[in-house]
C-alpha positions as CSV (number, residue, x, y, z in Angstrom):
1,X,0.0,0.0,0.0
2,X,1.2,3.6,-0.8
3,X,1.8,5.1,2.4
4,X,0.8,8.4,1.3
5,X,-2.7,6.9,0.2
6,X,-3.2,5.2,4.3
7,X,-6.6,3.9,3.7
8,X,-7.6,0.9,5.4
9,X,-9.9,-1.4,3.7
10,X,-10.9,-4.7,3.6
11,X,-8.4,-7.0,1.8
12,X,-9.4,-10.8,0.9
13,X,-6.6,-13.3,0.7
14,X,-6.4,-17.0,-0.1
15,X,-3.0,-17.3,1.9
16,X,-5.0,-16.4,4.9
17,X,-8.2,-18.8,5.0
18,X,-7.8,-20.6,7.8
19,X,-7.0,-17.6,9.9
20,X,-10.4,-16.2,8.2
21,X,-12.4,-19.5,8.7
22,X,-10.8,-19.3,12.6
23,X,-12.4,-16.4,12.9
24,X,-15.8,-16.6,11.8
25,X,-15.7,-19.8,13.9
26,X,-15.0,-17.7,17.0
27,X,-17.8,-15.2,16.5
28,X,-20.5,-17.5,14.8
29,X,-19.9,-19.8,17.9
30,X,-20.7,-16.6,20.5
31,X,-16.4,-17.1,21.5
32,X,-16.1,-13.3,20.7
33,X,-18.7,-10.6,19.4
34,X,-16.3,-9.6,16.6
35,X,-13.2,-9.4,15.3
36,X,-10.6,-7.4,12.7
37,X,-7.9,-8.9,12.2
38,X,-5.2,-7.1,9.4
39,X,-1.9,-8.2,8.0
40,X,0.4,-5.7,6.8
41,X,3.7,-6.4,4.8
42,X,5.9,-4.4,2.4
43,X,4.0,-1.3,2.6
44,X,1.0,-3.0,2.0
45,X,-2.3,-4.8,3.6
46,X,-2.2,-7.8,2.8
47,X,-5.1,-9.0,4.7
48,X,-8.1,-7.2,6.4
49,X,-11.2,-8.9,7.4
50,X,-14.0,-8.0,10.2
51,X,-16.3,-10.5,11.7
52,X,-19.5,-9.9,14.1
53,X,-21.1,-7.2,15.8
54,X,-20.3,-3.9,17.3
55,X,-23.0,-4.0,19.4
56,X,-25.1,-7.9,19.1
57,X,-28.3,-6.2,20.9
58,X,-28.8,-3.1,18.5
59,X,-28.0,-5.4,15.6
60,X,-25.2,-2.8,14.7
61,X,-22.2,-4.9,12.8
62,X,-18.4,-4.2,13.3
63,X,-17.0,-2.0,11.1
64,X,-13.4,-0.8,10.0
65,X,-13.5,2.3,11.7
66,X,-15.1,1.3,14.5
67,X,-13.6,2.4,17.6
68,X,-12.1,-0.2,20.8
69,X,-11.1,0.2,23.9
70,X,-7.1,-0.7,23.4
71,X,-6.7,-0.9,27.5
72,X,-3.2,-1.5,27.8
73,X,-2.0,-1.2,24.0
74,X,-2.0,2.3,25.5
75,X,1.4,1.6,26.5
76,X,3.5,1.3,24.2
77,X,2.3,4.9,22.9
78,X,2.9,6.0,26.4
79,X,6.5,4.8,26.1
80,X,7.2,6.5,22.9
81,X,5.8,9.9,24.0
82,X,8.6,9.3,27.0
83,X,11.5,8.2,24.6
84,X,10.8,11.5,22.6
85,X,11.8,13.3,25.4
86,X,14.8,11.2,26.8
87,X,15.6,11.9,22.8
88,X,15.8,15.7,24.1
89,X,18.3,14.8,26.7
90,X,15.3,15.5,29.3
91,X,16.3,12.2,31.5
92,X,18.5,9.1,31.3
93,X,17.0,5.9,31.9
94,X,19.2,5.9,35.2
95,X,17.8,8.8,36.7
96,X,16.3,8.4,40.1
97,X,12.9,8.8,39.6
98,X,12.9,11.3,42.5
99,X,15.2,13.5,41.0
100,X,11.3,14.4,39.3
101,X,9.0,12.9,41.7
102,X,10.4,13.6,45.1
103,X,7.9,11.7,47.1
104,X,9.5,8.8,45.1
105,X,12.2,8.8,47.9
106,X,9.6,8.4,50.6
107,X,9.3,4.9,49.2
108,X,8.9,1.9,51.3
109,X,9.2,-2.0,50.4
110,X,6.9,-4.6,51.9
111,X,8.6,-6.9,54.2
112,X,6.0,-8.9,55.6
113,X,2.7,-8.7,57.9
114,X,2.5,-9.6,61.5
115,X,-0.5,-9.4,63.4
116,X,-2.4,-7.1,60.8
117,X,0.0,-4.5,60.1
118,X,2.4,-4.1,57.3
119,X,5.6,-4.0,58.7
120,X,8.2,-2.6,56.2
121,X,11.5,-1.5,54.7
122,X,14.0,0.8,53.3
123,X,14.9,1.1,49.4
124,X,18.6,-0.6,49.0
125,X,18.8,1.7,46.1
126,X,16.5,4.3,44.9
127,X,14.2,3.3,42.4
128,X,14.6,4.6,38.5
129,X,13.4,5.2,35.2
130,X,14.0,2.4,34.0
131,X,12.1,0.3,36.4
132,X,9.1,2.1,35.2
133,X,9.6,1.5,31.6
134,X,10.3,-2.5,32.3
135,X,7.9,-2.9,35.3
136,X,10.6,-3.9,38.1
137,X,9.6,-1.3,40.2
138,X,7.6,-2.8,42.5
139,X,4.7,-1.5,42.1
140,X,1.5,-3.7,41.9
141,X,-1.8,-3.9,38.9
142,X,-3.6,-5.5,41.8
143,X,-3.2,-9.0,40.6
144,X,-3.9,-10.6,44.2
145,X,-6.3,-9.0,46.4
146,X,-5.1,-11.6,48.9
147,X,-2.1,-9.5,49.3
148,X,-1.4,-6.6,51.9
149,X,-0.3,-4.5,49.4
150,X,-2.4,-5.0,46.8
151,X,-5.3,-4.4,49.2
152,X,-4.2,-0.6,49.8
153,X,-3.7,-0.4,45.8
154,X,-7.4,-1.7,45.5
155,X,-9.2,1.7,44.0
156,X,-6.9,4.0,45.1
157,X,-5.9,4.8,41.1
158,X,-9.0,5.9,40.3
159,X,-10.7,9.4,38.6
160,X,-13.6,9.8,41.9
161,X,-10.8,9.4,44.0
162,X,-8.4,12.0,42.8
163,X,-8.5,15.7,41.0
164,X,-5.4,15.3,38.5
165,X,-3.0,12.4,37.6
166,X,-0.4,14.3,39.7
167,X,-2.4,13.7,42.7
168,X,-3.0,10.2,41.8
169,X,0.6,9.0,41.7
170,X,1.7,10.6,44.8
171,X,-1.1,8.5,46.5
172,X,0.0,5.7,45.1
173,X,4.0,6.4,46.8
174,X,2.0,6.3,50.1
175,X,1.9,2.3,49.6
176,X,5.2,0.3,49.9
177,X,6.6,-1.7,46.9
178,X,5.7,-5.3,46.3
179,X,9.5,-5.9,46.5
180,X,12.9,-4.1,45.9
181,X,13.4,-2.6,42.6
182,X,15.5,-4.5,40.1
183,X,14.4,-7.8,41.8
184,X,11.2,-8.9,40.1
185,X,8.9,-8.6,37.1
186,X,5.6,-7.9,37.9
187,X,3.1,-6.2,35.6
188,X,1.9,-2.9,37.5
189,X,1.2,0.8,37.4
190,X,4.8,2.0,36.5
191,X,3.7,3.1,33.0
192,X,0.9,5.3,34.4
193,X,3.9,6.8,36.8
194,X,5.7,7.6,33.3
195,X,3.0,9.3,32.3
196,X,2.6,11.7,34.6
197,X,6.7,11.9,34.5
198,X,6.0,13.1,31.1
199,X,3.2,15.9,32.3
200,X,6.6,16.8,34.7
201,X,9.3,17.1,31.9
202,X,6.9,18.9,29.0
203,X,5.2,21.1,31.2
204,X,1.7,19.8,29.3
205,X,-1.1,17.5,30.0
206,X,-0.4,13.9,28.7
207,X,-3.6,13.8,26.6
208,X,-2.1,17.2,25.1
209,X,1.0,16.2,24.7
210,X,0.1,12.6,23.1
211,X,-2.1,15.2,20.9
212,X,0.0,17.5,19.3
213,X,3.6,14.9,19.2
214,X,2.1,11.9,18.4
215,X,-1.6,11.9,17.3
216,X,-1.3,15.0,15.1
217,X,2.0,13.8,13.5
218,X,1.1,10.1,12.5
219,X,-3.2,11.4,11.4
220,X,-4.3,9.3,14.5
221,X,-7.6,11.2,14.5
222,X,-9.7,9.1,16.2
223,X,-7.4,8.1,19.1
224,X,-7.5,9.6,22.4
225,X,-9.0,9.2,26.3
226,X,-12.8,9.4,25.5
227,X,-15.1,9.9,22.9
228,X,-16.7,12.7,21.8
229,X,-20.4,13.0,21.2
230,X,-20.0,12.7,17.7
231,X,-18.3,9.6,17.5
232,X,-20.1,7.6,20.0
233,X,-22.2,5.8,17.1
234,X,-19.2,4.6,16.4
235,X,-17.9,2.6,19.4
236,X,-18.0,-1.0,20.3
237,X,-19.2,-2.0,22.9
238,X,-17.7,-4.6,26.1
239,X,-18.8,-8.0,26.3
240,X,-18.0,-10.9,28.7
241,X,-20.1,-14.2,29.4
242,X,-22.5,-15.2,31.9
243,X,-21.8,-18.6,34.0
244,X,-23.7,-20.1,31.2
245,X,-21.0,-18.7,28.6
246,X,-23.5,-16.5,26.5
247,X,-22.4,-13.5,25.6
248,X,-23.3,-10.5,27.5
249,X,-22.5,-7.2,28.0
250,X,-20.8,-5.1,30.0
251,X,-23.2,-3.0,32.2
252,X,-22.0,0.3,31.1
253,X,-21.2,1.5,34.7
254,X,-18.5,-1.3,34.7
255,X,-17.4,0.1,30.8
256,X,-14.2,2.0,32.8
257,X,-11.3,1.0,34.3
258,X,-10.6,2.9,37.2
259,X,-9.7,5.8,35.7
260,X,-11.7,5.6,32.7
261,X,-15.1,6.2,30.7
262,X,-14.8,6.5,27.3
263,X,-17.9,8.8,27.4
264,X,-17.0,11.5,29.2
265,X,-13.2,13.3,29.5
266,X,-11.3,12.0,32.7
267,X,-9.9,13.6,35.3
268,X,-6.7,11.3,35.6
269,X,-5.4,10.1,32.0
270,X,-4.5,6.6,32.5
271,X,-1.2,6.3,30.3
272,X,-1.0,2.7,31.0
273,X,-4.5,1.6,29.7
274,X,-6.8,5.0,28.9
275,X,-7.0,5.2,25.3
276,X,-9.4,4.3,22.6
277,X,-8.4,4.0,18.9
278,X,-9.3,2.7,15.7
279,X,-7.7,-0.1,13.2
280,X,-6.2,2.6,11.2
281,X,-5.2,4.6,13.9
282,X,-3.2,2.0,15.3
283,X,-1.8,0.6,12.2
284,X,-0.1,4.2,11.8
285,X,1.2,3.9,14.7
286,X,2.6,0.2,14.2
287,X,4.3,1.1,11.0
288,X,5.9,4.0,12.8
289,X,7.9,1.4,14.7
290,X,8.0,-0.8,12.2
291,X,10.1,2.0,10.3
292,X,12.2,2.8,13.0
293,X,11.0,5.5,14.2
294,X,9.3,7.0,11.1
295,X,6.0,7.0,8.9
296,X,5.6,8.8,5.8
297,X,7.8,12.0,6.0
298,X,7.4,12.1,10.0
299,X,10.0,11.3,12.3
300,X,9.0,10.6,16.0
301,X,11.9,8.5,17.5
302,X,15.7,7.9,15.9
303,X,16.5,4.9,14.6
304,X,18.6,3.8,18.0
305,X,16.5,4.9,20.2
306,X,13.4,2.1,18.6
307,X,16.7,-0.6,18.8
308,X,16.6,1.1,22.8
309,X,12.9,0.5,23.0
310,X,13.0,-3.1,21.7
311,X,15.9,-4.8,23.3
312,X,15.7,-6.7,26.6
313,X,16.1,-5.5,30.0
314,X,15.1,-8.0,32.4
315,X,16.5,-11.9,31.2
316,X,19.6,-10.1,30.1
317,X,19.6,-8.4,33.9
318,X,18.8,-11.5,35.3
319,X,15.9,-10.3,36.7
320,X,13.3,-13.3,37.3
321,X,10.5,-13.0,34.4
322,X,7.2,-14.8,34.0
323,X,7.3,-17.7,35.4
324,X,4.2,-20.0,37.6
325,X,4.1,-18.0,40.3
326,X,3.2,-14.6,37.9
327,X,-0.6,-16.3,37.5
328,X,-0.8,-18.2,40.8
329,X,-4.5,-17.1,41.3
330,X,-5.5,-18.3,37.9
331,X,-6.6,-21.6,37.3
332,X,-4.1,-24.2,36.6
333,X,-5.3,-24.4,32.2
334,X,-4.9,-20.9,32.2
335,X,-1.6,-20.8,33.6
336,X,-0.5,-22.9,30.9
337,X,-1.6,-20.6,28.2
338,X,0.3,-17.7,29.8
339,X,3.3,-19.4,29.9
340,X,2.6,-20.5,26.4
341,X,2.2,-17.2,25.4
342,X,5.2,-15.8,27.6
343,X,7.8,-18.6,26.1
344,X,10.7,-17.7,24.6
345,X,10.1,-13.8,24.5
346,X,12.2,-10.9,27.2
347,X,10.7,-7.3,28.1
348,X,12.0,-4.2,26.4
349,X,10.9,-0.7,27.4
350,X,6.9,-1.3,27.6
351,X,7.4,-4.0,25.1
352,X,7.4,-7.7,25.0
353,X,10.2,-9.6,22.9
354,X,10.8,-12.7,20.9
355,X,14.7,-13.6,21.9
356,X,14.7,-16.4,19.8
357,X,13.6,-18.1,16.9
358,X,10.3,-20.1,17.8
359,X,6.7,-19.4,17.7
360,X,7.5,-16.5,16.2
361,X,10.3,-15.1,14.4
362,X,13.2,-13.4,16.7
363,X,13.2,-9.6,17.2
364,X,9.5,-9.7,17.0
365,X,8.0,-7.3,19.7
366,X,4.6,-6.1,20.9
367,X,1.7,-5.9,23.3
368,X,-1.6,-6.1,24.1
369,X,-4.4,-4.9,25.9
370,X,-7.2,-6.7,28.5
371,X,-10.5,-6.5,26.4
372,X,-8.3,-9.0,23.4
373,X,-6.7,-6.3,20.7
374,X,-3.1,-7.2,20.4
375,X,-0.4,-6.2,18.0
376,X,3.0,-7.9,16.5
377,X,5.9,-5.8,15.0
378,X,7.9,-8.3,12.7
379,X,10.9,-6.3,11.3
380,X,12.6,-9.9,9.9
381,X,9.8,-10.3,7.8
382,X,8.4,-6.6,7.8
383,X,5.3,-7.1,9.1
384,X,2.8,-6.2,11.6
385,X,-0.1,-8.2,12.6
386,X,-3.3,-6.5,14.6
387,X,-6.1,-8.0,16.0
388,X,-8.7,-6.2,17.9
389,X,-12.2,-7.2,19.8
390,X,-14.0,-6.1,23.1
391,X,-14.3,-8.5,25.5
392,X,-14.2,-8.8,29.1
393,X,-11.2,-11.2,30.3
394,X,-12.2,-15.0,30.9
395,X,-10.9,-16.9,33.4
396,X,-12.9,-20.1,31.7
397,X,-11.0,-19.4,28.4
398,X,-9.8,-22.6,26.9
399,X,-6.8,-21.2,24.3
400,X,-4.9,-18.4,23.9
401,X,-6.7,-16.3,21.1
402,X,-2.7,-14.1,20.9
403,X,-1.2,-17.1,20.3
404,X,-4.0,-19.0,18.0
405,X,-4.4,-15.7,15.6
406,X,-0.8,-15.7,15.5
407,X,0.2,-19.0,14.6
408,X,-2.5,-18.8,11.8
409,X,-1.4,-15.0,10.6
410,X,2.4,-16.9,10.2
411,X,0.7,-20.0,8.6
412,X,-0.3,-17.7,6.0
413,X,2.1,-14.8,6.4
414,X,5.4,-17.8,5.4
415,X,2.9,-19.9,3.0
């Protein structure tokens, strides 16, 4: 595809049919309410198909512009906003993160509880940017409301509760770390810390600033932290299932994570999983990375600083990664599919990595967000895969769509 002609359609391709026939099978039998799922390769779609409904009750079906909740595919966006200004010499990845944040040095580490109190601990070194970027912080996503911790985290990051996103993270420095920086990998809030790092070092809003250097730059015209009135015909809406596994929806009162409702303009912008966004929109952004750093004549990030974003920082620090006890609330079957999916792949900056040849091909990095849209960057084979839907995470799932839609988008993608 001509890159000055960025028009997303719908592409048909025979290459592709079991990935197509996989997906019709997930929304015909009630798995998902839709699905897009685009190839892109050489400067070109190659594939684009969309299956299902946008919303199932108002009979409205999917369509290419339709607009998802991308949750935590937020983050990656988040992270390039950030290397745009470590590109402007505004921090080094080593910087204490109190050199900007000073309540960051206030910071305590959970040692253990006795009798009902959390009894805690001093930093052994101050905690730093790059902790954020990699999440070994510390700091929790309130995976196990069993915990101490993550019982003081429960809420507390939330738009009723707080006036600005600056007022936000300094609550959340009020609760000790889950463990000593540098120590652990644990999924958290550290990329919605970065965010408001980047309100610090611009002197802007972050939905302004993702605005004007991002959104602007790339024609990502339908991405931002809510949407407005005239758009709302437009978005799709949530589904999970009942105990019966029908499809249901969301209530719309349960639409928003926290910080978010994509109705109405939030007080806190969640850079760690606020954002809405189209196919398009986030194809843009994709083939930025792809590109190393560029699309069309625009330049966001040099060409080292994407090899910065996409190289490993935790196996290579020999800093424990996924592993069992990552998903030891889950069911035991859905363990297995997260180690599945985790296998063979390292953490860059916000980014997840293929380190070797396997599944996938190696160098192969990307993320994805908690209501199912996910996106691969390929640079071997200079491709990117997207897939997007709406729906609810399922602790009865019984496969890994990521890893399913993958495998079929290579089956076709090498064929």
């Amino acid at each position: 595809m001509n890159q000055k002609n960025f028009e997303v359609k719908e592409v048909k391709n025979d290459r592709f049919n079991d990935l197509h026939s996989k997906m019709v099978e997930y929304v015909e039998q009630k798995e998902l309410p839709c699905a897009i799922t685009l190839v892109y390769q050489n400067d070109e779609i190659i594939y684009c198909e969309k299956q299902g409904m946008a919303d199932i009750e108002k009979n409205v079906p999917i369509e290419i512009d339709s607009i998802f909740r991308i949750a935590s595919m937020t983050k990656p966006i988040t992270v390039v906003a950030a290397l745009m200004l470590y590109e402007e010499g505004k921090f080094s990845l080593d910087d204490p993160v109190s050199k900007f944040i000073p309540k960051a040095k206030e910071l305590r580490v959970f040692s253990k509880e006795e009798g009902g109190k959390i009894i805690t601990e001093e930093l052994n070194k101050e905690l730093t940017i790059l902790e954020l970027f990699t999440h070994t912080s510390g700091f929790s996503y309130l995976a196990d409301l069993t915990h101490h911790v993550d019982k003081k985290f429960a809420g507390l990051f939330q738009d009723k509760n707080h006036k600005s996103l600056a007022e936000a993270v300094n609550a959340l420095f009020d609760v000790p770390l889950l463990f000593q920086p540098r120590t652990k990998f644990k999924y958290g809030l550290s990329i919605d810390i970065l965010g408001y790092l980047i309100e610090i070092l611009s002197g802007m809003p972050l939905d302004k600033f993702l605005q004007e250097r991002i959104f602007n730059k790339l024609g990502m015209k339908d991405t931002g932290f809510f949407v407005p009135l005239e758009k709302r015909d437009r978005m799709v809406r949530l589904y999970t299932k009942d105990s019966k596994r029908r499809l249901i929806p969301v209530p719309e009162t349960q639409q928003s994570f926290g910080v978010w409702n994509s109705f109405e303009k939030p007080r806190i912008f969640s850079g760690g999983g606020g954002l809405v966004s189209t196919l398009s929109d986030y194809l843009k952004f994709t083939v930025m990375l792809l590109n190393n750093g560029r699309f069309k004549e625009t330049r966001l990030l040099k060409e080292e600083t994407i090899r910065l974003m996409t190289s490993d920082y935790v196996i290579s620090r020999d800093i424990p990664y996924v592993n069992e006890d990552s998903f030891r609330l889950l069911p035991k079957h859905l363990v297995k599919l997260m180690l599945e999916v985790a296998e063979g792949t390292g953490f860059g900056l916000g980014v997840k990595i293929q380190l070797e040849d396997g599944a996938f091909p190696a160098g192969c990095h990307g993320w994805g967000g908690a209501f199912g849209t996910n996106y691969l960057v390929d640079p071997k084979n200079n491709s990117v895969c997207i897939f997007l839907t709406q729906h609810f995470p399922d602790f009865n799932l019984t496969e890994s769509y990521t890893m399913r839609i993958r495998k079929l988008v290579y089956e076709g993608l090498l064929s």
